[in-house]
N, C-alpha and C positions, 0 to 999 in steps of 0.2 A: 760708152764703155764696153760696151759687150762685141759692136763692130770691130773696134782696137783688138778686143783678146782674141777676135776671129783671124786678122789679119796677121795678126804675133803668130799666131799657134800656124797657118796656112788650112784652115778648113773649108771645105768648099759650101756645106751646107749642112743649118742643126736646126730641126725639128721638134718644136715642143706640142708633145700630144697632150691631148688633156681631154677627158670624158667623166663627169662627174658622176652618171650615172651609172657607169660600171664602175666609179672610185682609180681611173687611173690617172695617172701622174707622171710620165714618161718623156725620157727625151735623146733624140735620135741625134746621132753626129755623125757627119758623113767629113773623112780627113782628107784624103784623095785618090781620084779611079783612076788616075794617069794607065796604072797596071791592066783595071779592070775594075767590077761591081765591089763596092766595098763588102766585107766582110766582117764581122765581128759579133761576138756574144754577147745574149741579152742579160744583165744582172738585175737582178733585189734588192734593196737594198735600205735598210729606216737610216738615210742621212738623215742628220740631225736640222739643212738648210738646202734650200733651193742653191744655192751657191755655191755649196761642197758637189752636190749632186751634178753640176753645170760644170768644175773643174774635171772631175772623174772621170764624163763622159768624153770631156775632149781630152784629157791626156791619152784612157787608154784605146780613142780611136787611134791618135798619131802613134800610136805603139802599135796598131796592129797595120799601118802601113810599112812600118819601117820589117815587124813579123814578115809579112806575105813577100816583100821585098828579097828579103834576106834568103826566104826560102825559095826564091826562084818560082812560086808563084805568081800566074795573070791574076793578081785581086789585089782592091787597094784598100785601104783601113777605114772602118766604121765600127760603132757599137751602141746600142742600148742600155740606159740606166731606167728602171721602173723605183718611184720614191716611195718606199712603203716594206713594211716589215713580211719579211716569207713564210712567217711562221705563223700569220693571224690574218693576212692582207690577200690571198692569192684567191682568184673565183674566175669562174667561167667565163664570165663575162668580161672581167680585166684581160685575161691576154685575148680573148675575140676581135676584142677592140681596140686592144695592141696591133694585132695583127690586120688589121684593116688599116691601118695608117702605114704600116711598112707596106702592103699594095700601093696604098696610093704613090710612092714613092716610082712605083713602073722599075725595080728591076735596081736600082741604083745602090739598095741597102740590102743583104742577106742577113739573117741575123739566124743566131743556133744559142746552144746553153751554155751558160757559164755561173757566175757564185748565185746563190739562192734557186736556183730553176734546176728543174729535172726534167726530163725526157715527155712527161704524164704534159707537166704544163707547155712545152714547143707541141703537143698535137693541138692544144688549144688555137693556139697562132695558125699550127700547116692549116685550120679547118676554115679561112680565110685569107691566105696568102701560099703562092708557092715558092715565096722567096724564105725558104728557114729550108736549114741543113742539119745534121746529127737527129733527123727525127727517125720514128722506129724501123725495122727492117723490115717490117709489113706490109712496110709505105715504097720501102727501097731505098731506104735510108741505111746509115751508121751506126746510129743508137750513143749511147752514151759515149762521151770524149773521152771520158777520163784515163782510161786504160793505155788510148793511144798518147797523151800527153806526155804519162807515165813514163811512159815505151821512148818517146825523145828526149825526155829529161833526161833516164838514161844513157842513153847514147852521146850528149851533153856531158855529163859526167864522168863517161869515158876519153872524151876527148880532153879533158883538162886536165882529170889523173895521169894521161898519157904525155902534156905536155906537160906539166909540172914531176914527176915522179918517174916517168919511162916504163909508166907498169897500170895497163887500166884492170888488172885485176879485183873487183869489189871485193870479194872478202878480205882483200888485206888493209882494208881502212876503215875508219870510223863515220858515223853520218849524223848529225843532230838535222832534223826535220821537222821545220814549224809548220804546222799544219795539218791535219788528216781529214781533212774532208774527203769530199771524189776522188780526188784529183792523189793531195797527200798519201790516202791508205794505198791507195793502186801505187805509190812509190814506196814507201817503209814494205808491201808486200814485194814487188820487184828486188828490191834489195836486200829483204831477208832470203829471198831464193836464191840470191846467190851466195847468203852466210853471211852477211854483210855485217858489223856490228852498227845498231840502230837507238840512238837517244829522240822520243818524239813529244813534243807537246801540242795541244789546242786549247781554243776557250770552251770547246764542249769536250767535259772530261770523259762521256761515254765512247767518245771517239778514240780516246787516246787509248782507255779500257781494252778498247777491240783489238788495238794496235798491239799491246802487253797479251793481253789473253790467247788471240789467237795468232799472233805473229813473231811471240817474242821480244820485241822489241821494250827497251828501257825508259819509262813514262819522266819526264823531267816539267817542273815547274814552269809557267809562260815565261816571266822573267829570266830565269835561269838558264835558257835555251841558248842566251847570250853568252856563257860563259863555261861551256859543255867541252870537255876538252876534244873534240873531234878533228877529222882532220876534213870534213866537206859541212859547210851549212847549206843547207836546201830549202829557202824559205818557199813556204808553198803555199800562201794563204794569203792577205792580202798585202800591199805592197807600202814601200815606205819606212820598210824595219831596216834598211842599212844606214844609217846617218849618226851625225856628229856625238849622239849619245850612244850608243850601240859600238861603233866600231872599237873606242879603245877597250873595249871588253874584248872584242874578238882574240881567242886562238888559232881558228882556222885558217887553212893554210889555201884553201878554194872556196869561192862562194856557188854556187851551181844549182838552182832550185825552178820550181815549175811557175811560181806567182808574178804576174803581173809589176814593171814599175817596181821593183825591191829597190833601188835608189832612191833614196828622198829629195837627191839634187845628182846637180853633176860632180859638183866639190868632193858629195862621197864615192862619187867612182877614182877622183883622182887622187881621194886619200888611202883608196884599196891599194890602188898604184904605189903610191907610195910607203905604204907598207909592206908592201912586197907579198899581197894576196891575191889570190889571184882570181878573178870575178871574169865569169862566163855570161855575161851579155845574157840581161833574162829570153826575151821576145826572139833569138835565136835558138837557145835551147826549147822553149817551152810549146813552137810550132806545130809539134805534134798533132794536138787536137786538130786543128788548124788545117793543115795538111791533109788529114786524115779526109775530114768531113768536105775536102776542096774534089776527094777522090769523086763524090755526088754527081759533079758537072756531066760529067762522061758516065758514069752508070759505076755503083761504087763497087769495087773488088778488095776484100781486105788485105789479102796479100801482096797487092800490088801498092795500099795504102802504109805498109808497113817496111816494104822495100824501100818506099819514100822517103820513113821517117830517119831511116840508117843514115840518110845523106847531112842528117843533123850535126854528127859524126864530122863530118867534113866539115862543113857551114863554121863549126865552131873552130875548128882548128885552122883555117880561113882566117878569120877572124885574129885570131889569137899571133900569127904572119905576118897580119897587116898589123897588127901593135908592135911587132915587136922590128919590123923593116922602117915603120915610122918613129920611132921611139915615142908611141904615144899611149893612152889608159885605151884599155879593151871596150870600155863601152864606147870613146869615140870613132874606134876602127870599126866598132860594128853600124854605126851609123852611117861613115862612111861611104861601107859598100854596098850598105841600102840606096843612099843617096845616091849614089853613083849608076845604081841598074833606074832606078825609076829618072833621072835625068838624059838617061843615053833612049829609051821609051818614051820619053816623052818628047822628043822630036821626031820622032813619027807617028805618034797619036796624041788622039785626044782625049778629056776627059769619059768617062764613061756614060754614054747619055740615058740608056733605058736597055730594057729585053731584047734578047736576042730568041728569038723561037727554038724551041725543043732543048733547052738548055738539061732538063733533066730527065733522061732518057730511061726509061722503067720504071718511073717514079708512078705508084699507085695512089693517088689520091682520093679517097673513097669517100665522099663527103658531098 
């Protein structure tokens, strides 16, 4: 059963760590390095079964190859799920021994921060392995994604206001945004600077609080977020909320958000389609981080990681060409021209096999 789901999905290799004596539970999914060394964020996460935890990890590695594709990044898609709650579960010792298994990997799996992790816990990981990205700038890292993800969503956002309406001016639209964690506030803040008008919800109400108190922004019910008369939804949280119950709620006129997998299937990309909404390809927009923390390889410079992200901008309106030259739903154009760079690559390489020497050049490692 499990060979089968590897062969469906095309992973090349997934890793179940397990150390009882630091309490970890982890499991590694490597999608494909056709590009390059996979790449992708490590999560937290109290699934409720080994077998939710086991799907998650392989959808959202094959989402982050089709990401680094899209973006014209050399890197291919992988990610980390740790099974265990972030609020009661995280210790020294757990990502230590995390991060001794992504070593042993020799160079094929990078892993940086994503939902439940912060910055404090990837030093745990860098203090045995130097395959992790977005660690602090002390090290000669990035430091936190979230800002930069922000920053492409953005530019995402721009480009779909512009193809839908002829006008990517923010302040002349509305934006309901699910989510405000890292990732979420760094966008309700981005778009309150530009005057933007902002409806936000989460399941942690202090989040939203912050959102209200110190950004403005209009605090709307979880449920309710569905039915916010805006003119962009920006899910930013976890993924799964656009589907057959949800969408005949929708008013919005663009869907455009930072989270991961916001399709529940593909049915509800072809029923945005045909509604006549218009859905900006999550794993395109949401590159940012992604990008950001790729700037590492070469010695990171933020300004040059931020020029990067402007190319988002394009990516999406790319995208949005090839739907409408094919007459097909945006999410399978953006697949597409994933598919299309990592098969024209992969006749003249190979998969990714291990390190390449001096990969991260100024990288302080003090440990």
């Amino acid at each position: 059963m499990l060979f089968e789901k590897l062969a469906h999905s095309g992973h090349e290799e997934v890793v179940f760590c397990h150390n009882p004596d630091a309490g970890l539970r982890a499991i590694i999914a490597i999608h494909n390095t056709i590009l390059g060394p996979a790449l992708g964020g490590l999560r937290m996460w109290p699934y409720p079964t080994e077998e939710e935890a086991l799907e998650d990890v392989l959808r959202l590695s094959r989402t982050m190859t089709l990401k680094a594709a899209v973006a014209g990044l050399n890197l291919g898609g992988g990610k980390c799920v740790i099974l265990g709650d972030p609020a009661t579960d995280k210790s020294e010792a757990l990502f230590r021994s995390l991060g001794r298994f992504i070593e042993s990997l020799n160079g094929r799996y990078i892993t940086a921060e994503d939902v439940g992790i912060d910055v404090s816990d990837m030093e745990y990981v860098f203090q045995e392995t130097d395959n992790v990205v977005g660690v602090h700038q002390v090290h000669g890292g990035s430091g936190d994604p979230a800002p930069f993800t922000a920053y492409g969503t953005i530019q995402g956002i721009r480009a779909s206001l512009h193809h839908r309406f002829g006008n990517e001016n923010l302040a002349d639209y509305s934006f309901a945004v699910q989510g405000a964690g890292h990732v979420g506030f760094e966008l309700v803040r981005q778009l309150r600077a530009q005057e933007a008008k902002v409806f936000v919800t989460d399941i942690q109400e202090s989040s939203v609080d912050r959102c209200v108190e110190e950004l403005g922004a209009e605090a709307v019910s979880l449920d309710d977020i569905y039915d916010v008369e805006a003119d962009v939804f920006c899910p930013s949280a976890l993924g799964g909320v656009v589907n057959a119950d949800t969408i005949p709620r929708f008013r919005f006129k663009i869907i455009c958000g930072s989270a991961n997998n916001q399709l529940a299937d593909d049915e509800s990309g072809d029923e945005l389609n045909r509604r006549g909404i218009l859905y900006a390809p999550d794993y395109a927009v949401n590159a940012g981080g992604l990008m950001n923390v790729s700037i590492e390889f070469e010695g990171y410079n933020r300004e040059r990681a931020k020029r990067m992200m402007r190319t988002i901008y394009d990516n999406v309106g790319t995208i949005f060409e090839i739907a409408r030259r094919d007459s097909i739903p945006t999410w399978l154009a953006a697949n597409r021209l994933a598919e299309q760079r990592i098969d024209a690559i992969g006749k003249i390489k190979m998969p990714y096999l291990g390190h390449q020497p001096h990969r991260f050049p100024g990288r302080k490692r003090a440990y």
